[in-house]
PDB file of N, CA, C and O in Angstrom:
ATOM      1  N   UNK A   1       3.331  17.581  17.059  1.00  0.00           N
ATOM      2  CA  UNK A   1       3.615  16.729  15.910  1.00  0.00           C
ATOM      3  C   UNK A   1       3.944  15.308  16.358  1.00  0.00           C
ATOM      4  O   UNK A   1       3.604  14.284  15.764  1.00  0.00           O
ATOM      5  N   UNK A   2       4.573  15.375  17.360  1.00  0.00           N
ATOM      6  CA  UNK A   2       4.923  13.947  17.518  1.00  0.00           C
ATOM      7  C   UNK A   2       3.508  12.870  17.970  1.00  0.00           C
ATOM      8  O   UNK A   2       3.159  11.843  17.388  1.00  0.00           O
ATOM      9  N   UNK A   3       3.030  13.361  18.899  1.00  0.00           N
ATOM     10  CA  UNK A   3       1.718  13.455  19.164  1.00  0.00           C
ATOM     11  C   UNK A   3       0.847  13.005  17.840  1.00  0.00           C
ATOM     12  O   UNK A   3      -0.175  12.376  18.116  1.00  0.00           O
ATOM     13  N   UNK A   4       1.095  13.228  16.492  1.00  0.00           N
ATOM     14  CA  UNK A   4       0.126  12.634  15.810  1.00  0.00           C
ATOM     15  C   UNK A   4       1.094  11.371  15.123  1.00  0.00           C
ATOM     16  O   UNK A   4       0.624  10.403  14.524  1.00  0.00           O
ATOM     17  N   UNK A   5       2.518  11.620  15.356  1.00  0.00           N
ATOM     18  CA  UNK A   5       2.936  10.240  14.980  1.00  0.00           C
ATOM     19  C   UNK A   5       2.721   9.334  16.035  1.00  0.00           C
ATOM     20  O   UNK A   5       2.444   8.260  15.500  1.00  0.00           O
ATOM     21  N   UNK A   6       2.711   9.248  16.905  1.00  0.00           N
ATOM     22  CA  UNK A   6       2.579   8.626  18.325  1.00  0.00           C
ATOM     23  C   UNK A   6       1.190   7.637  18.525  1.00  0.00           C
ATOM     24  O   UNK A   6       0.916   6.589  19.110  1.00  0.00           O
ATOM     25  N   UNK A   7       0.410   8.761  17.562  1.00  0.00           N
ATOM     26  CA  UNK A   7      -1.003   8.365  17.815  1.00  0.00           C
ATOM     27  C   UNK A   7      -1.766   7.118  16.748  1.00  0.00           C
ATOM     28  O   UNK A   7      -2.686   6.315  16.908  1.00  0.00           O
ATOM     29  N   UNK A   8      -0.626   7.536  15.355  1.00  0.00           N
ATOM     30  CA  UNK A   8      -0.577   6.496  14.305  1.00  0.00           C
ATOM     31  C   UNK A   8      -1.909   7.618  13.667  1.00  0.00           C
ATOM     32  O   UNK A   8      -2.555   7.008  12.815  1.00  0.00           O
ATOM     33  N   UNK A   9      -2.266   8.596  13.813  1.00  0.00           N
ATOM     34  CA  UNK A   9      -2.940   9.290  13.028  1.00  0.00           C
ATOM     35  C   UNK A   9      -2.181   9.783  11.425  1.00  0.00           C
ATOM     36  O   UNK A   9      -2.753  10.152  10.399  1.00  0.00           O
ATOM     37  N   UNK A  10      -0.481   9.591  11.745  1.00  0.00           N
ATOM     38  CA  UNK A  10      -0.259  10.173  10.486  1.00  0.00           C
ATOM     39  C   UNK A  10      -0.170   8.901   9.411  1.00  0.00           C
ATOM     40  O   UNK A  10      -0.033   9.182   8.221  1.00  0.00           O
ATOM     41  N   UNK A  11      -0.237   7.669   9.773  1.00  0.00           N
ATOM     42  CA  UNK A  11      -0.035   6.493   8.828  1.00  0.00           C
ATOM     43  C   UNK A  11      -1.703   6.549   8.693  1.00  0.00           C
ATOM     44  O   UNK A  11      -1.893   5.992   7.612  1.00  0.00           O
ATOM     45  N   UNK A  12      -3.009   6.933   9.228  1.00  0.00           N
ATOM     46  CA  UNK A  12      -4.374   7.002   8.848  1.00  0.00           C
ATOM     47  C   UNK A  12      -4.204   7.401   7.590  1.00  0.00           C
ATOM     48  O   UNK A  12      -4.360   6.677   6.607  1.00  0.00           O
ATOM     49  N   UNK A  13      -3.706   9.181   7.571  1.00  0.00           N
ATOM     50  CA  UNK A  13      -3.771  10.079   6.750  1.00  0.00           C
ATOM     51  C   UNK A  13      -2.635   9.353   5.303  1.00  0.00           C
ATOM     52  O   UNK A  13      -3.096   9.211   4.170  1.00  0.00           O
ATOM     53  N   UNK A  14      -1.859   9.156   5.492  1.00  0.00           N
ATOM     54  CA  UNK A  14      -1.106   8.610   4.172  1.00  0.00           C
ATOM     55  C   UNK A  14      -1.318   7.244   3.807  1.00  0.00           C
ATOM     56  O   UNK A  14      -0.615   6.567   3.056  1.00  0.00           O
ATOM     57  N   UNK A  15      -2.708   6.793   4.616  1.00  0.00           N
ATOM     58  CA  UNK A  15      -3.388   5.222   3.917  1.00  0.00           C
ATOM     59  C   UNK A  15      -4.598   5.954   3.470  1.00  0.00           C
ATOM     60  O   UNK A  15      -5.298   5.468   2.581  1.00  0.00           O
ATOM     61  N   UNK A  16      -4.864   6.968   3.966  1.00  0.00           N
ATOM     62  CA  UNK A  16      -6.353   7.671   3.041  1.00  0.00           C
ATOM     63  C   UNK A  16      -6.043   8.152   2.251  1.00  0.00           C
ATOM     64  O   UNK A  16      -6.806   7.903   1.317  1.00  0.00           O
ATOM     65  N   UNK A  17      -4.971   9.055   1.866  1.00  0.00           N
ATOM     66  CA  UNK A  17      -4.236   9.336   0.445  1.00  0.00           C
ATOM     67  C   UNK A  17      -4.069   8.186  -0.420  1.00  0.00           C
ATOM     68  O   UNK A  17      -4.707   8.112  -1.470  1.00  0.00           O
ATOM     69  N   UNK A  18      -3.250   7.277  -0.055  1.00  0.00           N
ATOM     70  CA  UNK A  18      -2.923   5.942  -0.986  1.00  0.00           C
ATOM     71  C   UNK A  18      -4.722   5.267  -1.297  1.00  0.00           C
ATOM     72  O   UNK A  18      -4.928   4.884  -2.449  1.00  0.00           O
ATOM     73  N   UNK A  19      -5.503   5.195  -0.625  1.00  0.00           N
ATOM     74  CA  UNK A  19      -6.557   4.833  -1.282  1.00  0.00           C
ATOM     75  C   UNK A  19      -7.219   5.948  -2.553  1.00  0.00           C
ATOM     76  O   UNK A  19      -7.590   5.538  -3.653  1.00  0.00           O
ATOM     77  N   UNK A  20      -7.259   7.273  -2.160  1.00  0.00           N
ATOM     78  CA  UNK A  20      -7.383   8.059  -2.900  1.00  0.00           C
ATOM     79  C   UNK A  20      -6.670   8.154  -4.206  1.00  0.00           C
ATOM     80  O   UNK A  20      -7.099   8.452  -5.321  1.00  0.00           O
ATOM     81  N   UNK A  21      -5.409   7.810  -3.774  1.00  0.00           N
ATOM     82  CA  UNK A  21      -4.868   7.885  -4.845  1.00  0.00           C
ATOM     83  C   UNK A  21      -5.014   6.844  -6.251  1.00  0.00           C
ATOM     84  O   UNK A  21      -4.837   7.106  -7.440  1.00  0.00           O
ATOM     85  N   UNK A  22      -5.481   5.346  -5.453  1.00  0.00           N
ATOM     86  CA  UNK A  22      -5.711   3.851  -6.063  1.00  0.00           C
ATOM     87  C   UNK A  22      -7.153   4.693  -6.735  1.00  0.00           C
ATOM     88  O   UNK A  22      -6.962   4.958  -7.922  1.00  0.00           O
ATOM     89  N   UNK A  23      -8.422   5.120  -6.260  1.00  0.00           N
ATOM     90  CA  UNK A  23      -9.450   5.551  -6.344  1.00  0.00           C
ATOM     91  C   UNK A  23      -9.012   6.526  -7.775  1.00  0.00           C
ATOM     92  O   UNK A  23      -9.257   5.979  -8.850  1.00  0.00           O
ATOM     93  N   UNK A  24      -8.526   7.612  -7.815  1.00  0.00           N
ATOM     94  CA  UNK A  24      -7.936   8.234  -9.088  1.00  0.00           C
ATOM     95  C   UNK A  24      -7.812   7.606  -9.988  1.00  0.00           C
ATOM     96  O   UNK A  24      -8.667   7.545 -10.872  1.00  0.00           O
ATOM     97  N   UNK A  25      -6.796   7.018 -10.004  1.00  0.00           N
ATOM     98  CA  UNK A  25      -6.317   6.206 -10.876  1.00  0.00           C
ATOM     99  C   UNK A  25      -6.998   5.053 -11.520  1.00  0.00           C
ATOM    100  O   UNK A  25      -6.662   4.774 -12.671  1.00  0.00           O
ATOM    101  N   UNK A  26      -8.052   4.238 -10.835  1.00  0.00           N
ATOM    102  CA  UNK A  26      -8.806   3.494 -11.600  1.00  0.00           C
ATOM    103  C   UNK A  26      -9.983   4.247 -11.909  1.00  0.00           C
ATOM    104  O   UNK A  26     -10.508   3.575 -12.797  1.00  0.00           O
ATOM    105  N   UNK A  27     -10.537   5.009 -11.750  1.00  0.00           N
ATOM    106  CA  UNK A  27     -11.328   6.274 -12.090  1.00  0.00           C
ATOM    107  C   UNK A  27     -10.631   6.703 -13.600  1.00  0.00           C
ATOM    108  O   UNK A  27     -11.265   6.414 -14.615  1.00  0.00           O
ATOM    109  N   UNK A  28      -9.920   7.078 -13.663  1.00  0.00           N
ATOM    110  CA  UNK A  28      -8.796   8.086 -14.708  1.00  0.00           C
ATOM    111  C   UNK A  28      -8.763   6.657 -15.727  1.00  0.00           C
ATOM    112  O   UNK A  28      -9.206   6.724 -16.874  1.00  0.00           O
ATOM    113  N   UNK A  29      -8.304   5.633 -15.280  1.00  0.00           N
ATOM    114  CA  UNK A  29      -7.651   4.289 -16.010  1.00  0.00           C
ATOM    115  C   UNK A  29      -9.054   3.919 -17.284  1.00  0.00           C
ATOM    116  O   UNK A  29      -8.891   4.000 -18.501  1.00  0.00           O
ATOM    117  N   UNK A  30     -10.161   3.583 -16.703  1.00  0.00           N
ATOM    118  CA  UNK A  30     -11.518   3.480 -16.997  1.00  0.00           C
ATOM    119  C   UNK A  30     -12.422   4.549 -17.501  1.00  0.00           C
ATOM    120  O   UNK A  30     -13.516   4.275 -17.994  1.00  0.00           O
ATOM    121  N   UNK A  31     -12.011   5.669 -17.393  1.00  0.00           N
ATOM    122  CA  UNK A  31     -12.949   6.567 -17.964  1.00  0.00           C
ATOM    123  C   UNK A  31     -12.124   6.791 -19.565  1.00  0.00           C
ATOM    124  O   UNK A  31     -12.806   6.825 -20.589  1.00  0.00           O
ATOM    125  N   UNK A  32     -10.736   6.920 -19.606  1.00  0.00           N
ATOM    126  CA  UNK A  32     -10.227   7.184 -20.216  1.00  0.00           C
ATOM    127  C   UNK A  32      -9.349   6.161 -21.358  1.00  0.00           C
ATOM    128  O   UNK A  32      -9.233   6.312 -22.575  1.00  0.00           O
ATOM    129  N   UNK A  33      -8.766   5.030 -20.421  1.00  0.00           N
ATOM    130  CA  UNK A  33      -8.115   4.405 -21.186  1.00  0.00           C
ATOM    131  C   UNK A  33      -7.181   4.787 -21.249  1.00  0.00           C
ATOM    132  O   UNK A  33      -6.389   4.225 -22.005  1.00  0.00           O
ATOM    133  N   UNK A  34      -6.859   5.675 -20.670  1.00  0.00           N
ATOM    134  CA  UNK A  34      -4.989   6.266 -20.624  1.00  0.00           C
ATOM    135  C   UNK A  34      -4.248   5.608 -19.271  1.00  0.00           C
ATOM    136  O   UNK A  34      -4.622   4.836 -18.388  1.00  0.00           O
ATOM    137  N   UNK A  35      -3.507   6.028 -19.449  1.00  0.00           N
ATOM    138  CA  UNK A  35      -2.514   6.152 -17.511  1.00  0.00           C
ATOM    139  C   UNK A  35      -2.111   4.601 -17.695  1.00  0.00           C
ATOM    140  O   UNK A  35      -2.182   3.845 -18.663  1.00  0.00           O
ATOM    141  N   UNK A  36      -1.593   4.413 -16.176  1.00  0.00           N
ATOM    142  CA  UNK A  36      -1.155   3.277 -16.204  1.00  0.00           C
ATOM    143  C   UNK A  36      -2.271   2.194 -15.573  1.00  0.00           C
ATOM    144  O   UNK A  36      -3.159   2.368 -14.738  1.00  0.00           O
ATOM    145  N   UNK A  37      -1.901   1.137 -16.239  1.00  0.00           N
ATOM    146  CA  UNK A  37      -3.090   0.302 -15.672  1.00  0.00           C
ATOM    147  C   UNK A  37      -3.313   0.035 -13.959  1.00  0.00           C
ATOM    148  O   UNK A  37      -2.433  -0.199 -13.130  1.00  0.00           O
ATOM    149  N   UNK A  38      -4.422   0.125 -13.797  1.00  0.00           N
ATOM    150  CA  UNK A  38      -4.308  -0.420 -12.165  1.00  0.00           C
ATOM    151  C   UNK A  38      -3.953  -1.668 -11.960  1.00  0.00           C
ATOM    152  O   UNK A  38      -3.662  -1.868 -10.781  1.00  0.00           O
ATOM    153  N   UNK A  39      -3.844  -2.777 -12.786  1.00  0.00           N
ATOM    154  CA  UNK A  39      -2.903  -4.212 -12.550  1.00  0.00           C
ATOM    155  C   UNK A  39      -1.782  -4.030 -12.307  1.00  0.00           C
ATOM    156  O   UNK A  39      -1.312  -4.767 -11.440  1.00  0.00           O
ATOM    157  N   UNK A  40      -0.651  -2.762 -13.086  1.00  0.00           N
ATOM    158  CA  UNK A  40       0.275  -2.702 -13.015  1.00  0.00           C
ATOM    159  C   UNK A  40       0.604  -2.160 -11.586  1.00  0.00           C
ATOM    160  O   UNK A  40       1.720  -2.473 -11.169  1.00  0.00           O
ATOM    161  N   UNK A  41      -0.177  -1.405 -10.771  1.00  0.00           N
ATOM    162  CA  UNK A  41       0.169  -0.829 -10.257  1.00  0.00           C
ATOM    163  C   UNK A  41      -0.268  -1.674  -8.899  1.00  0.00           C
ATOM    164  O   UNK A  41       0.395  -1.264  -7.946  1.00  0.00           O
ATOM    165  N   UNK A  42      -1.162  -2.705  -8.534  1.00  0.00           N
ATOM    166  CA  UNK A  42      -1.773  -3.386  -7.107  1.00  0.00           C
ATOM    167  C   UNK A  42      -0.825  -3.607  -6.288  1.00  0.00           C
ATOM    168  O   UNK A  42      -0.826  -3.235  -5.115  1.00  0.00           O
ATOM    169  N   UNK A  43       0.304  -4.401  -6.994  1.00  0.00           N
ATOM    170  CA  UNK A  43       1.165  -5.533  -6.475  1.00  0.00           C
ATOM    171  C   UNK A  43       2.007  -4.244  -5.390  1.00  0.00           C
ATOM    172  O   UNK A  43       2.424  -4.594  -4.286  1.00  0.00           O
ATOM    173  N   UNK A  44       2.168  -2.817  -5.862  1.00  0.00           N
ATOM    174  CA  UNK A  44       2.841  -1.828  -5.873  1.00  0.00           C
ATOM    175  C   UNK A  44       2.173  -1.161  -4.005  1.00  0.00           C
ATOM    176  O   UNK A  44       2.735  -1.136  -2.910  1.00  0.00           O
ATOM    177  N   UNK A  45       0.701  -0.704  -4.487  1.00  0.00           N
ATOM    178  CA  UNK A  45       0.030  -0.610  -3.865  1.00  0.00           C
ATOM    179  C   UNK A  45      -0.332  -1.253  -2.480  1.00  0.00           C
ATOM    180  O   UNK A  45      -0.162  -0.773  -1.360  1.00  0.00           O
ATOM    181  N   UNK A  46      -0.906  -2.532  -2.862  1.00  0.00           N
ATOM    182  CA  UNK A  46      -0.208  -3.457  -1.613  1.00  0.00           C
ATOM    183  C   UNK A  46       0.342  -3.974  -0.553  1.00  0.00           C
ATOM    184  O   UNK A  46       0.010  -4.540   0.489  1.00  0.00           O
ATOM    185  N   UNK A  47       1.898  -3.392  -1.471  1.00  0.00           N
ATOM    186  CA  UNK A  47       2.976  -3.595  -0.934  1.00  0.00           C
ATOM    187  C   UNK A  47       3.304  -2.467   0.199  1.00  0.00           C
ATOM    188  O   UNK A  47       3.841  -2.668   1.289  1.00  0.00           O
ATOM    189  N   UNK A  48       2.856  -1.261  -0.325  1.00  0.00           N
ATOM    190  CA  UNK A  48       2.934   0.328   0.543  1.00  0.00           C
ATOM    191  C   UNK A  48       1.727  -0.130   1.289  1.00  0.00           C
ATOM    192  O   UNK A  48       2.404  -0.781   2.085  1.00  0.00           O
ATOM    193  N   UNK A  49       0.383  -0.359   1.743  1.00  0.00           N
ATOM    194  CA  UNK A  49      -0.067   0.014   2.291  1.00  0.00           C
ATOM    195  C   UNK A  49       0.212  -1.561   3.784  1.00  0.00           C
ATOM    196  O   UNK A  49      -0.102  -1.483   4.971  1.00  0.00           O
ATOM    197  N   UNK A  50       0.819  -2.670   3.117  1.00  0.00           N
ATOM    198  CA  UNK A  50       1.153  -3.265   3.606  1.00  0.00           C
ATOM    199  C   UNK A  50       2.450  -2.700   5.001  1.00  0.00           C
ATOM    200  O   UNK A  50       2.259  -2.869   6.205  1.00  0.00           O
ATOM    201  N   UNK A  51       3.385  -2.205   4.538  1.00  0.00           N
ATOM    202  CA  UNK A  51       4.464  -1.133   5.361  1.00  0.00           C
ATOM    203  C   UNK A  51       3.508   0.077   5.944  1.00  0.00           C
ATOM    204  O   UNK A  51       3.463   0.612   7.052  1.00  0.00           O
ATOM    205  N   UNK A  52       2.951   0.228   5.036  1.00  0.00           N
ATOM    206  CA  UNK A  52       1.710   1.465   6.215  1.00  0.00           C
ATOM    207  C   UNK A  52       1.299   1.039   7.716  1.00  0.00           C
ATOM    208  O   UNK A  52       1.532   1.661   8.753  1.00  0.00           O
ATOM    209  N   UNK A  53       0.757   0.056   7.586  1.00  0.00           N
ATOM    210  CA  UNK A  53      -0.088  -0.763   8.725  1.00  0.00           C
ATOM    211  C   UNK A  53       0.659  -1.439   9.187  1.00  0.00           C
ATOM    212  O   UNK A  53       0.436  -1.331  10.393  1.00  0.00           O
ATOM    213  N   UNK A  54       1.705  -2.329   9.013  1.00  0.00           N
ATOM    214  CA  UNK A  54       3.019  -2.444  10.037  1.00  0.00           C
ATOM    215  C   UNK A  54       3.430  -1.087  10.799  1.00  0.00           C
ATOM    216  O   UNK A  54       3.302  -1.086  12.023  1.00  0.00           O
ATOM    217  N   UNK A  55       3.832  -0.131  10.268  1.00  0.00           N
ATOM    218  CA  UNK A  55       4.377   1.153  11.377  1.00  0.00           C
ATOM    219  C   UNK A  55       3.295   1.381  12.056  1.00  0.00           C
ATOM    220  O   UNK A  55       3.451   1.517  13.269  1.00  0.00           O
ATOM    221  N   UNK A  56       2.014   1.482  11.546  1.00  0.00           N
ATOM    222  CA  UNK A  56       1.001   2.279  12.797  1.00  0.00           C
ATOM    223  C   UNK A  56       0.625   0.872  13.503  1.00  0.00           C
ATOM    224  O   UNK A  56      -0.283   1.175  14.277  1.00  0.00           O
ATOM    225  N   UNK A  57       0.800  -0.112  13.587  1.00  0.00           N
ATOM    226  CA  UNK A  57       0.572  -1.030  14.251  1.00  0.00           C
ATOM    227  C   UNK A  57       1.773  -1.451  15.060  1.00  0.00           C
ATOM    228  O   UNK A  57       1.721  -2.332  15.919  1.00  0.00           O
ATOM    229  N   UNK A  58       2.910  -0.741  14.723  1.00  0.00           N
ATOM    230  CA  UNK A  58       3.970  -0.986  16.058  1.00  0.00           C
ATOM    231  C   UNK A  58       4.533   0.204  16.406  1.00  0.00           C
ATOM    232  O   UNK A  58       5.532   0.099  17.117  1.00  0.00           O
ATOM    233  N   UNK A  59       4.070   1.672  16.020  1.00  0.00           N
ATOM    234  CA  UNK A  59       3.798   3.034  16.686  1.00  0.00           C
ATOM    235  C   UNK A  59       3.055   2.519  17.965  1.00  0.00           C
ATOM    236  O   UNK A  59       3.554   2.430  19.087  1.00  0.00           O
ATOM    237  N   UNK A  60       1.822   2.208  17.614  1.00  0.00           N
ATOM    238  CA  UNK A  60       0.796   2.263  18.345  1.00  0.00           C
ATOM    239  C   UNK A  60       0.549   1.193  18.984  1.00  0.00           C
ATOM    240  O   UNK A  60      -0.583   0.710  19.024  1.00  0.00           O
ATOM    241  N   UNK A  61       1.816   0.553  19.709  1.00  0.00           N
ATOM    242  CA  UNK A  61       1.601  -0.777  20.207  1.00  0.00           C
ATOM    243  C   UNK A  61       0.630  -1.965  20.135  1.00  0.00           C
ATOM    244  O   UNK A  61       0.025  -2.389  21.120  1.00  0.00           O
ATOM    245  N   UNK A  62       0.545  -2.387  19.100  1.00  0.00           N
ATOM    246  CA  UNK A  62      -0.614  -2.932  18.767  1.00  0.00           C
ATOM    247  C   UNK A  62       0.634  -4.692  18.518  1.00  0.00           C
ATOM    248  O   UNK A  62       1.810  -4.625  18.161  1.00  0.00           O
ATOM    249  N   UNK A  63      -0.052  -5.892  18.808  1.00  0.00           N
ATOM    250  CA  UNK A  63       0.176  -7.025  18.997  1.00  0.00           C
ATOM    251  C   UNK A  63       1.534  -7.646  18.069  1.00  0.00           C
ATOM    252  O   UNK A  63       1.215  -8.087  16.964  1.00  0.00           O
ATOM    253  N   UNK A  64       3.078  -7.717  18.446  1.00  0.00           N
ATOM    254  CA  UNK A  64       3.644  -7.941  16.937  1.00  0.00           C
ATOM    255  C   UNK A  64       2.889  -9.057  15.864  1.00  0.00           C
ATOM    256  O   UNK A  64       3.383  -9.282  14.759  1.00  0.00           O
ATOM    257  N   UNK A  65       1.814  -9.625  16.265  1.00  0.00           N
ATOM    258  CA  UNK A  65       1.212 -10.855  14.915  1.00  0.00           C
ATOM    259  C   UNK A  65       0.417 -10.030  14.075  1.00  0.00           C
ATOM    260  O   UNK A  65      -0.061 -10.529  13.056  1.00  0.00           O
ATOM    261  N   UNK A  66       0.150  -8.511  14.434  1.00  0.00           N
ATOM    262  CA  UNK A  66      -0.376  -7.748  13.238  1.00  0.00           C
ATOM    263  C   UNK A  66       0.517  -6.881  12.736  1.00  0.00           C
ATOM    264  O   UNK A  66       0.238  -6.142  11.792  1.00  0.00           O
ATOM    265  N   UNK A  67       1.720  -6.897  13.347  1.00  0.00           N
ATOM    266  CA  UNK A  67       2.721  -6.281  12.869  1.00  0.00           C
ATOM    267  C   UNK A  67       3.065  -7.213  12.086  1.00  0.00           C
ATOM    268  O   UNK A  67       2.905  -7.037  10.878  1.00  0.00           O
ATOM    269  N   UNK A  68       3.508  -8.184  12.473  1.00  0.00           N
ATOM    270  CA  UNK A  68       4.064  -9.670  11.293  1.00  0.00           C
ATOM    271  C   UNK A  68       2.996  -9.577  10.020  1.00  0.00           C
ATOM    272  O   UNK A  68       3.339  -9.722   8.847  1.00  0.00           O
ATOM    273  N   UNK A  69       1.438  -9.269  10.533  1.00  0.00           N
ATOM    274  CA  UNK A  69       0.444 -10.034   9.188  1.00  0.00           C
ATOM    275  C   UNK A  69       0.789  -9.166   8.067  1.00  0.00           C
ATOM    276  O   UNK A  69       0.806  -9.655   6.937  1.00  0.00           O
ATOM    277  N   UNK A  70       1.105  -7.766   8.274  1.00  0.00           N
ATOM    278  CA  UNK A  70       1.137  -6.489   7.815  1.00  0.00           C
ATOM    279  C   UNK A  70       2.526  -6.504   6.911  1.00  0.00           C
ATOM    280  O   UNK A  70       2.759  -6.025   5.802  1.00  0.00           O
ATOM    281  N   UNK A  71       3.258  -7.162   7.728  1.00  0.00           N
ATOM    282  CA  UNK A  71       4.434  -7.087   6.882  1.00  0.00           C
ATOM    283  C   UNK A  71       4.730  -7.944   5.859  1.00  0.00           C
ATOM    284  O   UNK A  71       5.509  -7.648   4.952  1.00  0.00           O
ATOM    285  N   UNK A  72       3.776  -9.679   6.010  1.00  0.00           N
ATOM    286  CA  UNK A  72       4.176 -10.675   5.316  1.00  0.00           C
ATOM    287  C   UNK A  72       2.906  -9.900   4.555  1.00  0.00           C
ATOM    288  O   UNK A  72       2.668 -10.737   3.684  1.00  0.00           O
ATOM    289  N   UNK A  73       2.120  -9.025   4.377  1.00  0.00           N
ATOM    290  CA  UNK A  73       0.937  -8.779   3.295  1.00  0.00           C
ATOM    291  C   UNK A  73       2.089  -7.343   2.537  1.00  0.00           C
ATOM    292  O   UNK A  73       2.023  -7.556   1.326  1.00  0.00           O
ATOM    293  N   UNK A  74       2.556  -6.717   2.648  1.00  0.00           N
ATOM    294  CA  UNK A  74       3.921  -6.122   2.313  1.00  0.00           C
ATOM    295  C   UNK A  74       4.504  -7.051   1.196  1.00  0.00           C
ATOM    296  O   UNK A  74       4.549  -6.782  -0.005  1.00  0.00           O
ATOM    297  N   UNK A  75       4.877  -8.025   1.720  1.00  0.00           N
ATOM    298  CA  UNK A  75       5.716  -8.977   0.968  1.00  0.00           C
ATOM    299  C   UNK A  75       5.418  -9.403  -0.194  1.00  0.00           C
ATOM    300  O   UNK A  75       6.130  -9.266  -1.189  1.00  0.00           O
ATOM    301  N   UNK A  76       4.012 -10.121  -0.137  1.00  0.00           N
ATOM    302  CA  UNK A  76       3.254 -10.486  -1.026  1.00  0.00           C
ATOM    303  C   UNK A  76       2.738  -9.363  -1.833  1.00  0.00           C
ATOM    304  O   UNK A  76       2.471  -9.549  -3.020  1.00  0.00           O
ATOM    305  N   UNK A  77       2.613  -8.476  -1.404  1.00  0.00           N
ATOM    306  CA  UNK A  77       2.321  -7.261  -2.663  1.00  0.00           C
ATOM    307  C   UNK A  77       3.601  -7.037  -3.726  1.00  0.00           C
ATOM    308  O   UNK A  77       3.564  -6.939  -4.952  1.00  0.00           O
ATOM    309  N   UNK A  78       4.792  -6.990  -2.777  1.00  0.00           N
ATOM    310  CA  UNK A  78       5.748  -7.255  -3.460  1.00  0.00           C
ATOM    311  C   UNK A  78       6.377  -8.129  -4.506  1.00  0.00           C
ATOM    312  O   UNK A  78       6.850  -7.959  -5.630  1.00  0.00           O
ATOM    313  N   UNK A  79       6.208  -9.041  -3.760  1.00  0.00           N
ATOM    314  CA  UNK A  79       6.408 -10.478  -4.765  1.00  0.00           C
ATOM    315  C   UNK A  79       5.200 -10.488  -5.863  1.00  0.00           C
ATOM    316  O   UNK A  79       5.404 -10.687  -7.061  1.00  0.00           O
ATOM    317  N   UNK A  80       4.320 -10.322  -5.473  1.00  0.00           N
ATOM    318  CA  UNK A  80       3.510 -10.001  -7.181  1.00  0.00           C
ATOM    319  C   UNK A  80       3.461  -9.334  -8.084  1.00  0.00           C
ATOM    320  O   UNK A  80       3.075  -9.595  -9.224  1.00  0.00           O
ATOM    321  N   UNK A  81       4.149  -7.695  -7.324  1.00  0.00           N
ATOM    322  CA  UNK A  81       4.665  -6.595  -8.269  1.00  0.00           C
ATOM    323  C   UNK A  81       6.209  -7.104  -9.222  1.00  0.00           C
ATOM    324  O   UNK A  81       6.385  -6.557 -10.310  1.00  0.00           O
ATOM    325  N   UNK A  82       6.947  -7.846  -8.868  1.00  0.00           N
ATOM    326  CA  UNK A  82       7.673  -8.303  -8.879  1.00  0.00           C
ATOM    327  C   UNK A  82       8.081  -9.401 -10.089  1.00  0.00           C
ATOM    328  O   UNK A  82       8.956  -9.392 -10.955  1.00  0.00           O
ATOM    329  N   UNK A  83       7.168 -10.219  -9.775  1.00  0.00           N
ATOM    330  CA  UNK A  83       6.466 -11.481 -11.085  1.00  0.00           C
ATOM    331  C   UNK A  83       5.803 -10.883 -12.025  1.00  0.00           C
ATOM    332  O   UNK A  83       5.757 -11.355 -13.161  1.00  0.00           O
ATOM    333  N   UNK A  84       5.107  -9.593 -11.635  1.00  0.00           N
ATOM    334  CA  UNK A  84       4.680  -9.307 -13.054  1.00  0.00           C
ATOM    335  C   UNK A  84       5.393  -8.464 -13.973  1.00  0.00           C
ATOM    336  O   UNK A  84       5.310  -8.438 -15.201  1.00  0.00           O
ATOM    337  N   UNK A  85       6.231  -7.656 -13.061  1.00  0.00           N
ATOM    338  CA  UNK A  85       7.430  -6.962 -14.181  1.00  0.00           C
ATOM    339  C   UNK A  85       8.323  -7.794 -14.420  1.00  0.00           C
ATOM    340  O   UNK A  85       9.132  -7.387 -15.254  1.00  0.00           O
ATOM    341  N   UNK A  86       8.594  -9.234 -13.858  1.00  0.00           N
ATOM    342  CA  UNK A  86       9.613 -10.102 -14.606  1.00  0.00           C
ATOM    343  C   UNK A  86       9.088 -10.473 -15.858  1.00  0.00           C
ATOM    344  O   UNK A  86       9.734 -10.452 -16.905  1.00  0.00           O
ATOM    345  N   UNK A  87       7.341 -10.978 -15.691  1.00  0.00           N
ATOM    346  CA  UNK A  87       6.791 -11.610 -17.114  1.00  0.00           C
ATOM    347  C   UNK A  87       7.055 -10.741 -18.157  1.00  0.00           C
ATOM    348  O   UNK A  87       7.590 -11.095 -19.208  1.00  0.00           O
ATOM    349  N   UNK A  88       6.656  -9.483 -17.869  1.00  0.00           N
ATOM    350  CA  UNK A  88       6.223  -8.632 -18.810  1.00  0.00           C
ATOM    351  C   UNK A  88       7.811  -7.945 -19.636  1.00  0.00           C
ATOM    352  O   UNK A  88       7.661  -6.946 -20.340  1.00  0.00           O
ATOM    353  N   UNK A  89       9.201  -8.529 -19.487  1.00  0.00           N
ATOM    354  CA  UNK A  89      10.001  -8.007 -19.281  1.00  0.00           C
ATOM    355  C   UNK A  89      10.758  -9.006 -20.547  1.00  0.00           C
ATOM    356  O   UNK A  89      11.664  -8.786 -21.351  1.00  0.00           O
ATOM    357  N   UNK A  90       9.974 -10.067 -20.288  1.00  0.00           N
ATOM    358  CA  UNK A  90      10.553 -11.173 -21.235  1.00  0.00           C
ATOM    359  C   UNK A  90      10.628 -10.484 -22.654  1.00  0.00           C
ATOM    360  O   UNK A  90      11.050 -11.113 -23.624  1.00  0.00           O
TER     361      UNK A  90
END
């Protein structure tokens, strides 16, 4: 087990879920017109897969400036999830 955290194989597997899961959901959003919108949800999205690719990029010793890009793209998912539940809140 450690061995696949080590390897950054397990942040693969829970960024291929989170796409899957984005994939659902605008699938489901569009066929149907139900669920929650996928706008609501990017900034959200983003933001997780942003923290995804920071850990397997400093698991897996990989350069801290893609650890940094990963995290300031984190941020910015954030900060937009962020602005839009402030607008929408008014």
């Amino acid at each position: 087990m450690s061995l696949f955290v080590a390897s950054g194989h397990v942040f693969d597997l829970v960024i291929a879920v989170l796409v899957i899961e984005a994939i659902a959901i605008v699938y489901h959003h569009r066929s149907t017109g139900r669920g929650v919108s996928p706008a609501d949800l990017a900034g959200t999205f983003v933001a997780g897969l942003g923290l995804l690719l920071a850990a397997r990029f400093a698991v897996t010793g990989w350069a801290a400036e893609w650890v940094g890009a990963s995290l300031v793209l984190a941020f910015l998912g954030h900060a937009a999830d962020l602005a839009r539940r402030w607008r929408s809140s008014r």
